[in-house]
C-alpha atoms as one frame of an Amber mdcrd trajectory, in Angstrom:
protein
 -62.989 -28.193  55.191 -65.787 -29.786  52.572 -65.789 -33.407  52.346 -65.880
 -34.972  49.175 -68.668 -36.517  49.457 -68.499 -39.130  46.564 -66.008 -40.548
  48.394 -67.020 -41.038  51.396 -70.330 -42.930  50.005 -67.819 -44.819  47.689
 -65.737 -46.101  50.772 -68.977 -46.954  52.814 -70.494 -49.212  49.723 -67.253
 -51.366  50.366 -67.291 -51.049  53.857 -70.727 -52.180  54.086 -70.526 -55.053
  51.319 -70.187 -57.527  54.472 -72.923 -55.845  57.009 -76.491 -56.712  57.114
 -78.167 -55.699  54.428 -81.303 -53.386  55.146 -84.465 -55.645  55.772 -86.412
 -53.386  52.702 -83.450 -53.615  50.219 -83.354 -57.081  51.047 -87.399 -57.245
  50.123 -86.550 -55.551  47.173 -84.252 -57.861  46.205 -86.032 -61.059  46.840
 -89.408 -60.443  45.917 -89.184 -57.132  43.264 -93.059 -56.729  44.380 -93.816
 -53.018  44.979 -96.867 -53.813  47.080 -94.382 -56.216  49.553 -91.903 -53.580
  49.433 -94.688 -50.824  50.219 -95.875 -52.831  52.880 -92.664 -53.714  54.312
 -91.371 -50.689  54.443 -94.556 -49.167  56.478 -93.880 -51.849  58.967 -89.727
 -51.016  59.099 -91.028 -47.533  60.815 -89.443 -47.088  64.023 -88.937 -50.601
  64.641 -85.608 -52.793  64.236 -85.144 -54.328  60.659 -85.155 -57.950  62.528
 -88.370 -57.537  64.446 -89.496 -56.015  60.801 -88.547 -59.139  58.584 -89.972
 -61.559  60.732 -93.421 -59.454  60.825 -93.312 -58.927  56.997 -92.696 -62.903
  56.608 -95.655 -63.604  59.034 -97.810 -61.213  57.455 -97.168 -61.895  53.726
 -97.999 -65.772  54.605-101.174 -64.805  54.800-101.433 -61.430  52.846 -98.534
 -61.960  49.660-101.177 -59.519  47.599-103.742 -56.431  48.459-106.734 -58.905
  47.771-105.213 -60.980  50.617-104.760 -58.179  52.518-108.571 -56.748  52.170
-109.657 -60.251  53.510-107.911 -59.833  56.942-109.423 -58.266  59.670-107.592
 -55.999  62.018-106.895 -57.797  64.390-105.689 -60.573  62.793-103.116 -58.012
  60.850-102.254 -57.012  64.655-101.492 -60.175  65.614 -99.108 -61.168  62.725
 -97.244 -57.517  62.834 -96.974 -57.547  66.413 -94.362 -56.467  67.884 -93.165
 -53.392  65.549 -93.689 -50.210  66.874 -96.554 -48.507  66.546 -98.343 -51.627
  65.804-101.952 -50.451  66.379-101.652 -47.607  64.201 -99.756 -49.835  61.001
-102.376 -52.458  60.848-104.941 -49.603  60.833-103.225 -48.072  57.710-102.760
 -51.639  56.355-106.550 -52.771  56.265-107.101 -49.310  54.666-104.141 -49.616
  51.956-105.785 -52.210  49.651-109.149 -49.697  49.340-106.605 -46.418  48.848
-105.188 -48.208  46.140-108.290 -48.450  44.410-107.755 -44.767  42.935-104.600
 -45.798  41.556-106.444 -49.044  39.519-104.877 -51.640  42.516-101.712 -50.774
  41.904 -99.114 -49.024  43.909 -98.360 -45.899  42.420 -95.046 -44.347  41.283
 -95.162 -40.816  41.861 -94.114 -39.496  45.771 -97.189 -37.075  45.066 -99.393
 -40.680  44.709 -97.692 -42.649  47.241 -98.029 -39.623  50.374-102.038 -39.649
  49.836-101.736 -43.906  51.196-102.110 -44.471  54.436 -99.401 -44.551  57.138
 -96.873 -43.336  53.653 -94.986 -39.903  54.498 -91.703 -38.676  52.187 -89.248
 -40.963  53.756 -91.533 -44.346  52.875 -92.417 -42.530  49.473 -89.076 -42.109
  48.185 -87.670 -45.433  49.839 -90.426 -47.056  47.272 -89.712 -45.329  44.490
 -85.869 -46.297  44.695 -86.464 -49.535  45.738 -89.477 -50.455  43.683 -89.637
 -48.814  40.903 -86.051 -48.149  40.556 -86.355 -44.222  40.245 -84.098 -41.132
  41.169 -85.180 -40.539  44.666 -83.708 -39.165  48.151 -84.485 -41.717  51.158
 -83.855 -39.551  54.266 -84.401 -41.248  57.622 -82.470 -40.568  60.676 -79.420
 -42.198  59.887 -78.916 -40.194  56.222 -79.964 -36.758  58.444 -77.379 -37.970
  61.400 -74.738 -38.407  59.734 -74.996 -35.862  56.583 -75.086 -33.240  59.639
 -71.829 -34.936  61.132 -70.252 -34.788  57.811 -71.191 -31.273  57.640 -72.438
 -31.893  54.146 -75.484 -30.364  55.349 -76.582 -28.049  57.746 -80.334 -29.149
  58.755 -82.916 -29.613  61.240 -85.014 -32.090  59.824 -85.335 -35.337  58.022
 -87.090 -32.892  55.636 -84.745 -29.834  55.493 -82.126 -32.972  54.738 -83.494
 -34.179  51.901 -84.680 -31.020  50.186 -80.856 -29.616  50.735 -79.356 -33.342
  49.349 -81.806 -32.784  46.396 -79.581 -29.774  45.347 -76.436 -30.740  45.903
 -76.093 -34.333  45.999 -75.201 -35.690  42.767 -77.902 -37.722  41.504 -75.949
 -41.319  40.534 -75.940 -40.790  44.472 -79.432 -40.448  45.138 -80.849 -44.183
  45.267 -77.635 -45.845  47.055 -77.648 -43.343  49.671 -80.074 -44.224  51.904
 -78.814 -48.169  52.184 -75.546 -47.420  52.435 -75.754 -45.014  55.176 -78.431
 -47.561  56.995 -76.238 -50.137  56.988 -73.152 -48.052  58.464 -75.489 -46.330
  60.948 -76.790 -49.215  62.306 -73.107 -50.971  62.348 -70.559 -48.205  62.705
 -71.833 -44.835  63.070 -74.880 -45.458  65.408 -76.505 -42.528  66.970 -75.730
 -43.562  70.645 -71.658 -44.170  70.866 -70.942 -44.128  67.837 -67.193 -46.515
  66.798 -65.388 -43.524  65.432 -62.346 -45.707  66.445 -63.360 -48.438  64.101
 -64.711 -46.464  61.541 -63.094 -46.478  58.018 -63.416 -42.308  57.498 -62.066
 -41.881  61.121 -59.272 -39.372  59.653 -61.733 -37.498  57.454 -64.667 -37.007
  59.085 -65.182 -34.002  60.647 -67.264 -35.626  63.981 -69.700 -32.351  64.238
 -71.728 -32.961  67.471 -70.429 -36.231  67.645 -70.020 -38.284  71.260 -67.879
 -41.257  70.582 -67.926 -44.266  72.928 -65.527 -44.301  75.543 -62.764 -46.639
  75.404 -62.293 -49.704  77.691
């Protein structure tokens, strides 16, 4: 049976109102600064959004612009990201960002066809920009959107990739910029990837559960 899928995200935005709110969007919200939100979002990567916000602050107390930024060295970015994963390889692409950006006149670009040619930025930090910086129509897909899209069944995918071109065609686009916060949020509270709470969860009796484990009960 097809979910509806508006109304699944519209039960999650109210489900989530009162969960933490994902260390970028938060960014976004405080600062509206597309090069913190840029940066920010390279460092979120693999790494949990509270080791992330506590790197961003360090970093942007010395670095809260790319002129900043060009006058660190790269081991002193190291030292001030550390410990997000990948570490080594993000303050690499961060003492290369505020030279990339020269080609766009300093400032961070607002096309996903730009933003992909900086370094350490694939589709996923691209997009996430877009929405959250520039306020544009774009499809965030990390692993909790491809998760649980695939449990819903409202896609049938592979990849973060093959996710977010299929959600491109069929996702309603007033959907397109909320997605990827609101499913964050529940995927890191509710629906996480390793036992998940389906008995807690607020679409228990609609969701289908495809390839779905859920914890065992005490």
């Amino acid at each position: 049976m097809a979910i509806n899928i508006s109304s699944f995200i519209e039960t999650l935005k109210k489900e989530v109102r009162h969960y933490t709110v994902p260390v970028v969007d938060l960014i976004a919200v405080q600062t509206k600064d597309p090069f913190k939100i840029l940066v920010a979002t390279i460092l979120s990567a693999r790494t949990k959004d509270e080791t992330t916000a506590k790197a961003a602050q360090r970093l942007f107390e010395a670095a809260p612009d790319k002129k900043h930024l060009a006058a660190l060295s790269r081991d002193e970015i190291q030292k001030r990201i550390y410990p997000v994963g990948f570490y080594k390889s993000k303050a690499v692409y961060l003492e290369k960002l505020p030279g990339s950006l020269e080609k766009f006149g300093g400032k961070i670009p607002e096309t996903i066809d730009e933003l992909i040619t900086l370094p350490g930025v694939g589709r996923k930090t691209a997009n996430l920009v877009m929405s959250a910086a520039f306020d544009k129509d774009a499809i965030c897909v990390d692993t909790h959107v491809h998760r649980m899209m695939n449990i819903w069944g409202y896609v049938k995918t592979k990849t973060p990739l093959e996710t977010e071109m299929a959600l491109r065609k069929k996702l309603p686009r007033r959907h397109w910029k909320e997605v990827n916060s609101v499913l964050v949020a529940f995927g890191q509270g509710t629906c996480r990837p390793v036992s998940p709470h389906c008995d807690q969860c607020v679409l228990q009796t609609q969701c289908p559960q495809k390839g779905v484990k859920p914890r065992k009960q005490k």
